[in-house]
Every structure is written in C-alpha cells, then in structure tokens.
C-alpha positions as CSV (number, residue, x, y, z in Angstrom):
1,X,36.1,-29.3,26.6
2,X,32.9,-27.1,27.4
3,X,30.2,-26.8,24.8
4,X,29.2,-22.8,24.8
5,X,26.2,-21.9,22.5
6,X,25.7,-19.2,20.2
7,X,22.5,-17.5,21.3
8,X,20.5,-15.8,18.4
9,X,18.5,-12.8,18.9
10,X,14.9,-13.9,18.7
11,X,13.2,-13.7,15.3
12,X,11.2,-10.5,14.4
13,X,8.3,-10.2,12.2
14,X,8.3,-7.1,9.7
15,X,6.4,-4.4,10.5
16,X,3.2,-4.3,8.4
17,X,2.5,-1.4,6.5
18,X,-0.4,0.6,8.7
19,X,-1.9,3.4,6.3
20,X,-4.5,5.3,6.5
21,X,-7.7,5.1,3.4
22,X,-6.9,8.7,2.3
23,X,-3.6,7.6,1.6
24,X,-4.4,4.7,-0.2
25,X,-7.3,6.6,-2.2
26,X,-4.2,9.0,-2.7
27,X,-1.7,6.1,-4.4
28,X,-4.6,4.3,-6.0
29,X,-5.5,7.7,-7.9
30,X,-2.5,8.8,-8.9
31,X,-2.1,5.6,-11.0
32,X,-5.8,5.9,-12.5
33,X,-4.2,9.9,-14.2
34,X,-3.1,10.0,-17.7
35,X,0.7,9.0,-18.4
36,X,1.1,7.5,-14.7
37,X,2.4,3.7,-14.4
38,X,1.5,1.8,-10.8
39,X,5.3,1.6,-10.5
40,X,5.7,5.0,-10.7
41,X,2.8,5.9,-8.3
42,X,4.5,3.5,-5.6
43,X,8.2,4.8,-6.0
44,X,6.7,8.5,-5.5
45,X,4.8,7.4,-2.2
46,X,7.4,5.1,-1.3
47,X,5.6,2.1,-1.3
48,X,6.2,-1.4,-3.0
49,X,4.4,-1.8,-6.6
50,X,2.9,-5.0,-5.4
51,X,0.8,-3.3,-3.0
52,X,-0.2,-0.5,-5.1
53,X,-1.5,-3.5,-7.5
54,X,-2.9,-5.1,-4.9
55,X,-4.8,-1.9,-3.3
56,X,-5.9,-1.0,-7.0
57,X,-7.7,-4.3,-7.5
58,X,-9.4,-3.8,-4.0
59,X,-10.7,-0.5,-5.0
60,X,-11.5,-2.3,-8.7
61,X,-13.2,-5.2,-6.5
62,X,-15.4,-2.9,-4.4
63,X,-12.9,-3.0,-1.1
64,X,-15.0,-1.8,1.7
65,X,-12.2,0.4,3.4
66,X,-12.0,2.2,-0.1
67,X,-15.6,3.2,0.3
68,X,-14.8,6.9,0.9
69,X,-12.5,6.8,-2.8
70,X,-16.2,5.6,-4.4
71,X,-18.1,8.4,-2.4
72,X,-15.3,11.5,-3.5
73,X,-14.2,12.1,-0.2
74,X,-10.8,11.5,-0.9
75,X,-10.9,11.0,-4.4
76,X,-10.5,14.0,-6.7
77,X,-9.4,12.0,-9.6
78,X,-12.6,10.8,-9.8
79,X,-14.4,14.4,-10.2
C-alpha cells in the first residue's frame, strides 16, 4: 500500500485594508454629524465598525496621518 499526501494550498494572509487619509478623514466625519452611529458610517463606506473605532480614536489621539482632518483639508465637518 502507497501512502499519497494531500497537498494544501499554501496559507494566505488577508489583504490589509490600504486607504487613503481623505478617506479616512471621510468615515471618521461622517460619524462625528448629528444622528450618525460609527456602525452606520462603516456599513455606508463598507468598512468594518472596528476600524472605524479604531480610526476615530487615532484622530481623537492626535494620529499623525490624520493631520490634514485637523488642518480642514479634508475635513468639512469640522468648518
């Protein structure tokens, strides 16, 4: 009897999510408007909540890529 072996594709890591600060100055507004939830925000840019948290508290914690959101360049919620 011959042993055969099951060969497994190799594993993949997932893609990480590569976006640009105006977007992220775009999702983290939206969730700073009146009568908008941080889910909501995410499931209308079709990202995950957690991140939108996550990118929300970088902006709240001074996030140096979110530098432009603090000067208004991408940031009209803040006028």
């Amino acid at each position: 009897m011959t042993q055969s072996w099951i060969q497994f594709p190799p594993l993949v890591e997932p893609a990480s999510l590569n976006v640009s600060p105006a977007f992220k100055c775009q999702v983290v507004g939206a969730t700073f408007q009146s009568g908008t939830s941080v889910s909501l925000s995410a499931r209308e840019h079709d990202v995950n909540a957690n991140l939108v948290f996550r990118w929300r508290q970088q902006y709240q914690e001074g996030a140096c890529y979110l530098d432009r959101c603090r000067r208004q360049e991408y940031a009209p919620w803040l006028r």
